[in-house]
C-alpha positions in Angstrom: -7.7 10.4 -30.2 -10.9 11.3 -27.9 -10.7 13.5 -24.9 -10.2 10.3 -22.3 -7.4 8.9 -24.0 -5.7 12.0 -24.5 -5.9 12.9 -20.6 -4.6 9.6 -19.8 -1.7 9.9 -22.3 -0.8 13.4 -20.4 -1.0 11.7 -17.2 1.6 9.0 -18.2 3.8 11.6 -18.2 5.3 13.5 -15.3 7.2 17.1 -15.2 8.9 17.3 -12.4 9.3 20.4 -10.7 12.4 22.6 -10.1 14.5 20.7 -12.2 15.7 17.7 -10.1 18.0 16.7 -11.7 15.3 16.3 -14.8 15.6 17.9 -18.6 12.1 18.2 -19.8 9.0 15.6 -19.2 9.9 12.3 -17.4 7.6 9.1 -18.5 5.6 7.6 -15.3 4.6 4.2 -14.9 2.4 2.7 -12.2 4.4 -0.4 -10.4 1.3 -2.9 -11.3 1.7 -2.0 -15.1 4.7 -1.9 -15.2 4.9 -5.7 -14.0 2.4 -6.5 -16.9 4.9 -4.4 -19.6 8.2 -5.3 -18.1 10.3 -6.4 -21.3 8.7 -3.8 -23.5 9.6 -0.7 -21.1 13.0 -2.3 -20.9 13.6 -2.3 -24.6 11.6 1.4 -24.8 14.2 2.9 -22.1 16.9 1.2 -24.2 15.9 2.6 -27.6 14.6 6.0 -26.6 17.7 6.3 -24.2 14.5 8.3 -21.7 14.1 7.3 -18.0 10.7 5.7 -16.8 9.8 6.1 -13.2 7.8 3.6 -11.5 5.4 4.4 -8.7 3.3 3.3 -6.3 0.2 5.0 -5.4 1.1 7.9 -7.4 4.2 8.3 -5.5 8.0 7.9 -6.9 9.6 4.4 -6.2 12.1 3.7 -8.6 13.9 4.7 -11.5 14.7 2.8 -14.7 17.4 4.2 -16.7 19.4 3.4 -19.6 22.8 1.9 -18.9 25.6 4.3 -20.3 28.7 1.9 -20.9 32.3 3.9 -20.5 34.2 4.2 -23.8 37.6 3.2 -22.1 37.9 0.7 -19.0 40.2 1.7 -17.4 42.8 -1.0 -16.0 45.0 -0.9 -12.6 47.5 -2.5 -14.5 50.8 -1.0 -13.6 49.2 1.5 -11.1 51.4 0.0 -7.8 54.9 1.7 -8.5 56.7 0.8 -5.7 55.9 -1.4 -2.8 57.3 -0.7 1.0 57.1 -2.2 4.3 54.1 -4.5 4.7 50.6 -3.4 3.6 48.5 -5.1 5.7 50.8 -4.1 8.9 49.7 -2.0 11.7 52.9 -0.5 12.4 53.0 -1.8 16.0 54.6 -4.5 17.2 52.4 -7.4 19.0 53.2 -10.2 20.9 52.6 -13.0 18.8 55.1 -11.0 16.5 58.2 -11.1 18.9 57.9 -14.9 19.2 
């Protein structure tokens, strides 16, 4: 690899500084390129399980992260125990009420 595309390969990728919220180097992606390699950075954040930020100008506009699925759902099945009085009452009585 020459000097040129090895610069260009370091500037793909983006250490963020003080942490925010980010372990290690962070791959970039300019928003115009990313329209051209779409599909293929979707299955690359998908595989690598690594975020890709897009920009715009140099500056962050979006993230693209992997989808993390829950290992349980989790179901509201059963959670009413007991119902009382009306739920959707106010507690006062109104006119249309006394009718």
């Amino acid at each position: 690899m020459n000097e040129t595309a090895s610069n260009a390969a370091e500037s793909s990728i983006l250490l963020w500084p003080y942490g925010h919220g980010y372990n290690g180097h962070v791959k970039t992606l300019a928003a115009g390129k990313f329209k051209d390699v779409c599909l293929q950075t979707l299955d690359e954040v998908a595989a690598t399980r690594r975020p890709v930020v897009i920009t715009k100008r140099g500056r962050p506009v979006a993230k693209l992260v992997p989808v993390t699925e829950s290992k349980r759902r989790v179901s509201l099945s059963g959670s009413i125990v007991a119902e009382s009085g009306d739920p959707y009452g106010t507690g006062e009585v109104w006119d249309a009420d006394r009718s």
